[in-house]
Structures are given as structure tokens and as C-alpha cells.
C-alpha positions in Angstrom: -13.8 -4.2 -12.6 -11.5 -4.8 -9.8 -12.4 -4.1 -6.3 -9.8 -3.6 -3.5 -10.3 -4.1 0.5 -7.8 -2.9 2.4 -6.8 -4.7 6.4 -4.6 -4.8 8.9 -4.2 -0.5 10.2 -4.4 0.2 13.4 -2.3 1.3 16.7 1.1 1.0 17.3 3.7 2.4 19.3 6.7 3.7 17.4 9.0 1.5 17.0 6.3 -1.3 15.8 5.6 -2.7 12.9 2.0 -3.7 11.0 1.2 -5.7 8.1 -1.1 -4.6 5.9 -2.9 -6.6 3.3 -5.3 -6.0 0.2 -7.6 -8.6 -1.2 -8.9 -8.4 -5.0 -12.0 -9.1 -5.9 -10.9 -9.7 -9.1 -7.4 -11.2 -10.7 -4.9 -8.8 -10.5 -2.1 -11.2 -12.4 -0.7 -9.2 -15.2 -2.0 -6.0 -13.9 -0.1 -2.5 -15.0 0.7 -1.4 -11.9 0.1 -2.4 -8.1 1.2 -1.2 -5.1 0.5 1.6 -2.1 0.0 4.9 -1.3 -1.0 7.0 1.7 -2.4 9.9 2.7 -2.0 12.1 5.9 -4.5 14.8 7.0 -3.7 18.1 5.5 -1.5 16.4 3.0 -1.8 15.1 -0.6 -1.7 11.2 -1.2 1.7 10.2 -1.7 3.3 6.8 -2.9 4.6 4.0 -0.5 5.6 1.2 -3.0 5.1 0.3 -6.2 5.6 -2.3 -8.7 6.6 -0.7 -11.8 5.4 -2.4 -15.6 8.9 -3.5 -15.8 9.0 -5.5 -12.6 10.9 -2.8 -10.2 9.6 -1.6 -6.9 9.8 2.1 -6.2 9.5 2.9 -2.4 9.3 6.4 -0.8 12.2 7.6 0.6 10.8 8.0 3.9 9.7 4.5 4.0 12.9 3.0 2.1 14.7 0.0 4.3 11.7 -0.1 6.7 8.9 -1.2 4.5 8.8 -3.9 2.2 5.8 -4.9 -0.5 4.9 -8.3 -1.7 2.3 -9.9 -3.5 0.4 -13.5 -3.7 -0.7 -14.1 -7.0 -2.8 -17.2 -6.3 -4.4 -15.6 -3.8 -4.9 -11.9 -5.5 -3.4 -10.2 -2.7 -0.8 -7.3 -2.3 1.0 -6.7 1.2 3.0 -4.2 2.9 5.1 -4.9 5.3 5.7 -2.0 7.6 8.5 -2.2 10.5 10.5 0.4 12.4 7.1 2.8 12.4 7.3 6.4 13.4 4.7 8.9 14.3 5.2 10.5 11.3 4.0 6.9 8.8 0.1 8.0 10.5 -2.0 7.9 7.5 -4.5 6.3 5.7 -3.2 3.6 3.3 -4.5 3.0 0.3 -3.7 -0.2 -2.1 -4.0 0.6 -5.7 -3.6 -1.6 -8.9 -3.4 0.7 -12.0 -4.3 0.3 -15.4 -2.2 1.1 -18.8 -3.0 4.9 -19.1 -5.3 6.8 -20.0 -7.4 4.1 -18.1 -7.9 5.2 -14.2 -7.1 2.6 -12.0 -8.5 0.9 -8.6 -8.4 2.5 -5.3 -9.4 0.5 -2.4 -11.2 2.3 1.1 -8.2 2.8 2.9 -6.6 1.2 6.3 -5.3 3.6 8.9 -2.2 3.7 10.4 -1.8 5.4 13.8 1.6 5.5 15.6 1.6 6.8 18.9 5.3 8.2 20.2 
């Protein structure tokens, strides 16, 4: 069991940038999947960033050239890396690490994100 805790949201002015962080309770080295996804009111939970099995990262397009995840293994922590914010990046971010399917994988509580214009 794996459990995720989310820092770092808060208030920005477009234009800003926030770092986000995640700390594992458990070691995430080796895990399926990791990365984050977000999720604005009214809308479904999209994807941010992921590292892929195979070692690529996937960003959004929306976020592509203006985000950037990382990860310390020692440490179990993943990290996003957000810069250039706009209005329209105001969500709750979620870090995730997934699981080979049909396992489900680990959510973390969330972080928000507000930019103000």
C-alpha cells in the first residue's frame, strides 16, 4: 500500500509559476506508472504528466513547454514543475503512481491550483 500527499497549490497570478511536490509513504522505485493529473470543477480529471513503463513522459498539450515533471527516487518523491500559469491550469492536482493493470493504482488528496488573471 502506497500512500500519496500532495503540497505546494495555492495562489498565483498568471504568469507565475508553483512547484508541486508528492511524498510516498511507501517506495515508489520501479513503480508502473507515476505522474499527474488534474481536475477542474465541472470537468473530468484529465492527465498533466506521465512517466510511461518505457521511461517516456507524456504531457498535456495544454501544459506542454510550460510544465515539467521530475522525480527523487531516494527520497520517494514526484514533482511538477509548473511555470508560465494561466487562469485556465485552476484545478485540483492529483499525483498518482499506477499499478500493472488490472491493479487500480494510488491517488493522493489533491493540491489546488488557483490562478488569478
Amino acid at each position: 500500500q502506497v500512500q500519496l500527499v500532495e503540497s505546494g497549490g495555492g495562489v498565483v497570478q498568471s504568469g507565475g509559476s508553483l512547484r508541486l511536490s508528492c511524498a510516498a509513504s511507501g517506495s515508489i522505485f520501479g513503480a508502473y506508472t507515476m505522474g499527474w493529473y488534474r481536475q477542474a470543477p465541472g470537468k473530468q480529471r484529465e492527465l498533466v504528466a506521465l512517466l510511461t513503463p518505457v521511461g517516456d513522459i507524456n504531457y498535456a498539450d495544454s501544459v506542454k513547454g510550460r510544465f515539467a515533471f521530475s522525480r527523487d527516487v531516494a527520497s520517494d518523491r514526484l514533482y511538477l514543475q509548473m511555470n508560465s500559469l494561466k487562469p485556465e491550469d485552476t484545478a485540483m492536482y492529483y499525483c498518482y503512481v499506477g499499478r500493472p493493470p488490472p491493479q487500480e493504482g494510488y491517488w493522493g488528496q489533491g493540491t489546488q491550483v488557483t490562478i488569478s488573471s
